[in-house]
C-alpha positions as CSV (number, residue, x, y, z in Angstrom):
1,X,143.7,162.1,34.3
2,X,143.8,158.1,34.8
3,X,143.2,156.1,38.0
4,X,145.8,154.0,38.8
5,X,146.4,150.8,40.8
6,X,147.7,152.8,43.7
7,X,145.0,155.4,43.7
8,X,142.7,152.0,44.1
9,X,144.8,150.3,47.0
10,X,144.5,153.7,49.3
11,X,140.5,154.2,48.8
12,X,140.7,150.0,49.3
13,X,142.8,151.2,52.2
14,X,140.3,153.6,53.5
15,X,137.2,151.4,52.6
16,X,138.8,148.8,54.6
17,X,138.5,146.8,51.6
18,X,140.9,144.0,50.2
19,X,141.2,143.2,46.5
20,X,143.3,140.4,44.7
21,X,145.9,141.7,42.4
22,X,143.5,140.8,39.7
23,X,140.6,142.8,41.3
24,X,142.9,145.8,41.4
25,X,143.5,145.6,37.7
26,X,140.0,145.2,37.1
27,X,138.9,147.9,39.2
28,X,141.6,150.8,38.0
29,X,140.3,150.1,34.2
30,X,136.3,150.4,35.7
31,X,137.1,153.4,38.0
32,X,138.9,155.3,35.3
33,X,136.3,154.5,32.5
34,X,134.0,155.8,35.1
35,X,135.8,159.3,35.5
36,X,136.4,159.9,31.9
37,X,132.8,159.4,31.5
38,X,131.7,161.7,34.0
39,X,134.6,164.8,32.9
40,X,132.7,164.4,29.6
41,X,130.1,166.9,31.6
42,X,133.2,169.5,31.9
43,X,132.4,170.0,28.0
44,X,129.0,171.0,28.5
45,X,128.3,174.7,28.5
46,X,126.6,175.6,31.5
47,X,126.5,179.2,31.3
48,X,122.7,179.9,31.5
49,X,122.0,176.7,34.4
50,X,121.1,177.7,37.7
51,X,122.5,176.1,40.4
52,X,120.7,173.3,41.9
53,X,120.9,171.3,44.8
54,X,117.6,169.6,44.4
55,X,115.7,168.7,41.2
56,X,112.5,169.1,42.4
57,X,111.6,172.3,44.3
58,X,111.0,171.7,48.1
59,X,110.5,173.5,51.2
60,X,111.3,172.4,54.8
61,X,110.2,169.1,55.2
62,X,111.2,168.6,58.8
63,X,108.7,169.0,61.8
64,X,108.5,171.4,64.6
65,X,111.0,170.1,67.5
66,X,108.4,168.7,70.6
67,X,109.8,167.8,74.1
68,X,108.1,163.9,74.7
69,X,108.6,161.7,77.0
70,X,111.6,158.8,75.9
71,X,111.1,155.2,76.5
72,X,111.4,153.6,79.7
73,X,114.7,152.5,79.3
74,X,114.9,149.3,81.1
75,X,112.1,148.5,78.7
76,X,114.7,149.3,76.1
77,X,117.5,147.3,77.2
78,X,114.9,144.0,78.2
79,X,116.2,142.0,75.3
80,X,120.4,143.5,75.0
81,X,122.7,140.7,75.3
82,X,125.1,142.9,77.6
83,X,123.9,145.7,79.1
84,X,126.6,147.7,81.5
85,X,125.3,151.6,83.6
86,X,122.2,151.6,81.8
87,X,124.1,151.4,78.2
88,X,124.1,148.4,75.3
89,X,127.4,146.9,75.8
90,X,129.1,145.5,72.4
91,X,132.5,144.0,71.7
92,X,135.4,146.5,71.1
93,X,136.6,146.8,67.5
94,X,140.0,145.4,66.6
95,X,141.7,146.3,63.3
């Protein structure tokens, strides 16, 4: 398998990101060096490996949900450049 220059434009694509035709290049050769590196773990046996989804054991780390009271929320919005029902009011995005 081998990342190509087309492969790069669509993540670019979905990154939002633009590249020179240069960058591109540069990028594939990285991005594909990158994977061939990684498939190299595809050769090790991993028979006898448990499964893990975190190297160090842990338990529930969160804390107990508690109803408290919320900031006063013209407090909040004090220092908000716009402010519109209560609500921070920021610029549309255009693409």
């Amino acid at each position: 398998m081998s990342i190509t220059k087309d492969q790069v434009i669509h993540v670019s694509k979905l990154a939002r990101l633009k590249f020179s035709d240069d960058e591109l290049e540069k990028f594939s050769h990285q991005l594909d060096s990158i994977i061939k590196y990684v498939d190299k773990l595809n050769e090790l046996n991993t028979d006898d490996i448990e499964p893990t989804a975190h190297i160090v054991p842990i338990s529930n780390v969160f804390r107990e949900d508690e109803v408290v009271p919320s900031m006063d929320r013209e407090k909040i919005l004090m220092n908000a450049k716009e402010k519109e029902d209560g609500c921070f009011k920021v610029p549309k995005i255009i693409e």
